[in-house]
N, C-alpha and C positions, 0 to 999 in steps of 0.2 A: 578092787578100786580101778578106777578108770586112767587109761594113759593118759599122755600132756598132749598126746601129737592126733588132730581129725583135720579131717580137711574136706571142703567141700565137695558136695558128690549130685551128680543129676539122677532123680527117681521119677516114679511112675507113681500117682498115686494108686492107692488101693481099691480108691472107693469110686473116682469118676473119669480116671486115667489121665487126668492131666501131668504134665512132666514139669517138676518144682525142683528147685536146688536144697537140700539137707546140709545143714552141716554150718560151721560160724563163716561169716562173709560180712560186706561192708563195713567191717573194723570191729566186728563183734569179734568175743572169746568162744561164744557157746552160739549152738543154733536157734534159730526163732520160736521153738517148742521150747525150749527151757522154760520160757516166763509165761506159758500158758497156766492159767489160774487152777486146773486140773489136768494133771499129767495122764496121758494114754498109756497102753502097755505095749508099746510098738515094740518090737524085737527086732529090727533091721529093714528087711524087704516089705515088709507091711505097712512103711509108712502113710500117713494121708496130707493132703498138702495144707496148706493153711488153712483153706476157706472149710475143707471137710473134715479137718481137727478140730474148728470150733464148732461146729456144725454138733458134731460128735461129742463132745463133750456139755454143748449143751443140755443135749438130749440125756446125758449120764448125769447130770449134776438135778434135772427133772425127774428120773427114777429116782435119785437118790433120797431128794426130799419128800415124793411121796410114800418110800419104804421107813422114812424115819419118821413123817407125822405120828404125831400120839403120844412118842417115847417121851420120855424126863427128861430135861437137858442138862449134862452136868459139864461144868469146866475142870479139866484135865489135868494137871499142874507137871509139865515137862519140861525136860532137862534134854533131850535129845536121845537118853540111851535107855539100854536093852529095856531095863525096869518099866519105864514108860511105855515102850514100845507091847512089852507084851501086858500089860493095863490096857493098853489100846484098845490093844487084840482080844483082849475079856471082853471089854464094855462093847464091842461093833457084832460079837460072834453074843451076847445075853440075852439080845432082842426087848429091853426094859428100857435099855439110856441111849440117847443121843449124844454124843459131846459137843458140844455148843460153842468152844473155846478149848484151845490151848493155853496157857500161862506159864509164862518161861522168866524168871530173875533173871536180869541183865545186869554186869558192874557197870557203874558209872563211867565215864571215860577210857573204860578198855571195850565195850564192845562185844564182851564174851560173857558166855556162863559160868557165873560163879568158881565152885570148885572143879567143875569139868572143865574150862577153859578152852570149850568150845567158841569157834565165831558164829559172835549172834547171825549173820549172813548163813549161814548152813543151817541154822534151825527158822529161819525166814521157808529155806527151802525144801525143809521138810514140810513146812505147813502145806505150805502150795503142792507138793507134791499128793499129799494128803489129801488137798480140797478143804483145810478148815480154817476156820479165823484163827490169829494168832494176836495173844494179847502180851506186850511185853511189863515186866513190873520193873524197873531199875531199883537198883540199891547199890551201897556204900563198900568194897573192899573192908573184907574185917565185918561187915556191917551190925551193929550193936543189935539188940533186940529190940530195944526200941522204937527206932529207923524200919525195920522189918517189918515191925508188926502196924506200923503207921502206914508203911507203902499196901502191905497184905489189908489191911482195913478200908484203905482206897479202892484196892484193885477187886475185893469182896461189893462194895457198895456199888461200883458199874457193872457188874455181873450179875448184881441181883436187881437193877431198874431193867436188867434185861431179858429177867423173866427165871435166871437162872437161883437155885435154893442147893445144890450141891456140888460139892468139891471132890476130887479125885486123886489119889496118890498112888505111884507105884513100889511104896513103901510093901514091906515082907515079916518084917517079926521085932524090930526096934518100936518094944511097947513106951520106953518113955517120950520118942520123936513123937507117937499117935497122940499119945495123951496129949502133948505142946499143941499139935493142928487141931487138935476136936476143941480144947478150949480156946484158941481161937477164933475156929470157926462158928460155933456156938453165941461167942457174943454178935456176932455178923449176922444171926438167922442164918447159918450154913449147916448142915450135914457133912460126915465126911466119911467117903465111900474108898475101901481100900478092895480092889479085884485079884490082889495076888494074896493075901494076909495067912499068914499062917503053912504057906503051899512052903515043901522042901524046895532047899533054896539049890541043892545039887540038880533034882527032877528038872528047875526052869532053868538053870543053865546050860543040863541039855536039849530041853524042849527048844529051847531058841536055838541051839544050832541045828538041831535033826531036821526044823520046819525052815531052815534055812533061811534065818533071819541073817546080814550082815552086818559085824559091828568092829569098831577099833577101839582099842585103849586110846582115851585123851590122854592119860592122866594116873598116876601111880603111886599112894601113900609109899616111900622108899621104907618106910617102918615095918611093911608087912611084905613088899615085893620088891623085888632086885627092882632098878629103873631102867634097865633092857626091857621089860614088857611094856612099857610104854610105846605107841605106835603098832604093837601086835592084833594081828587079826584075832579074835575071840571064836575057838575054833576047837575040836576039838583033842587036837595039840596040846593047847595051851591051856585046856580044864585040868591035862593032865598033871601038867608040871605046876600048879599053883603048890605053894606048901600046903600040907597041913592044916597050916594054925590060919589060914585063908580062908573068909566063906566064898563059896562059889561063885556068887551074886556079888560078892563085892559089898557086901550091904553093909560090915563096916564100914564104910570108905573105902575100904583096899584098892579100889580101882571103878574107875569111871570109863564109859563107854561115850562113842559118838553112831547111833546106828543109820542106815546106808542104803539098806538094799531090805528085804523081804515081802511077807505076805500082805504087809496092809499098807505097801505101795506098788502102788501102779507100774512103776519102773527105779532102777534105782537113780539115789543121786552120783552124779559123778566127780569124786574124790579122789585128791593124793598126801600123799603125807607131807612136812612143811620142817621146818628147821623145830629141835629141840630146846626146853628151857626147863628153868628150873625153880622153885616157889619158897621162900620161908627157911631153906636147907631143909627141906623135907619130901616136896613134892614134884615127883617127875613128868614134865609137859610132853606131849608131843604134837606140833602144829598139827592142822587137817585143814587143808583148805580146796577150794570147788578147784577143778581140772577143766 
């Protein structure tokens, strides 16, 4: 994760040598590249200055969409952590789908994702970091099924005036959650495409760290994990010391992730951890917020 402390810095660009300043200035927190629409993979001395950032990035968002004409467009359904991330990473490495959208449940008046309690603002910037649309669905704290399946019926119905017919999860072997989405999906005219299903759940927990994926615990069912691993880097430390009675994945609920850094971003985002809280007497938070 990224320090608190940058500070403006004079470079070179890369590409035409003109000398730009990097770094947050004019009352900003962050540099003028943060909020570009597609993040580069700058590593430091490589930067490019504004006009050859966008330059650059337009020409990459042009391959991108002639590498993707043809594919099936499916809408993604993300939460921000590992599971999704490596769904991601199926559906971009299968060469059959495009993802067309992201879909993220937001609670109403907090701003966050549901049981991760993530900030919706960090999963804004994973989109952009990505390069994809991001569609948000809100709903209700607690939120009934009802309510769920009325907001999910909506958010099915503009997905599909726009061309899109399949949904995506990073679900792994919880056959009665598939069942809940396929009939749902189903009445919508949807399909629903699961890229991890059935994969050992040990295997992808350490595929994601070996391929150096970055992730933190948001978030800690206290029923299955001490609430010290809230806030922990997902690492391979930390696959050690789960119990037992733990899946790897977390795919009971046992633990939610916020991911950061890896293969199917351009660069990471830049995060620090944030004050701790606590849900229900059950469930242990740990802020994360942009650096």
């Amino acid at each position: 994760m990224a320090s608190d402390h940058r500070r403006p810095k004079e470079k070179i660009c890369a590409s035409c040598g003109r000398r730009f300043v990097c770094g947050p200035q004019d009352g900003r927190a962050s540099c003028w590249c943060e909020d570009l629409p597609h993040a580069l993979p700058f590593t430091g001395d490589d930067c490019a200055c504004p006009d050859c950032a966008r330059a650059q990035i337009e020409r990459l968002a042009k391959a991108r969409e002639e590498k993707l004409a043809g594919r099936e467009g499916v809408a993604l359904f993300w939460s921000g952590g590992k599971d999704g991330a490596l769904a991601l990473d199926r559906l971009a490495a299968g060469g059959r789908y495009r993802v067309a959208a992201l879909v993220t449940s937001v609670v109403e008046g907090e701003d966050r994702v549901g049981m991760h309690g993530v900030r919706t603002e960090l999963i804004r910037a994973q989109a952009l970091r990505l390069g994809l649309p991001l569609r948000l669905m809100p709903i209700a704290r607690d939120c009934p099924d009802s309510l769920y399946e009325k907001r999910l019926g909506e958010c099915l119905e503009e997905l599909r005036a726009e061309g899109v017919r399949t949904a995506a999860f990073g679900d792994i072997f919880l056959e009665d959650l598939r069942r809940w989405r396929d009939e749902r999906l189903a009445k919508a005219g949807f399909l629903g495409l699961y890229p991890l299903w059935g994969q050992d759940t040990a295997a992808l927990a350490r595929e994601f760290v070996s391929r150096r994926f970055r992730a933190v615990l948001s978030c800690v069912d206290t029923r299955a994990l001490d609430a010290s691993f809230a806030g922990r880097e997902l690492d391979e430390k930390l696959l050690r010391e789960l119990p037992a009675s733990a899946d790897p994945c977390g795919e009971r609920g046992e633990y939610h992730t916020l991911v950061y850094a890896g293969p199917i971003f351009p660069r990471p985002l830049r995060v620090r951890l944030g004050g701790a809280f606590a849900r229900d007497g059950r469930f242990q938070y740990r802020d994360i917020v942009p650096a």
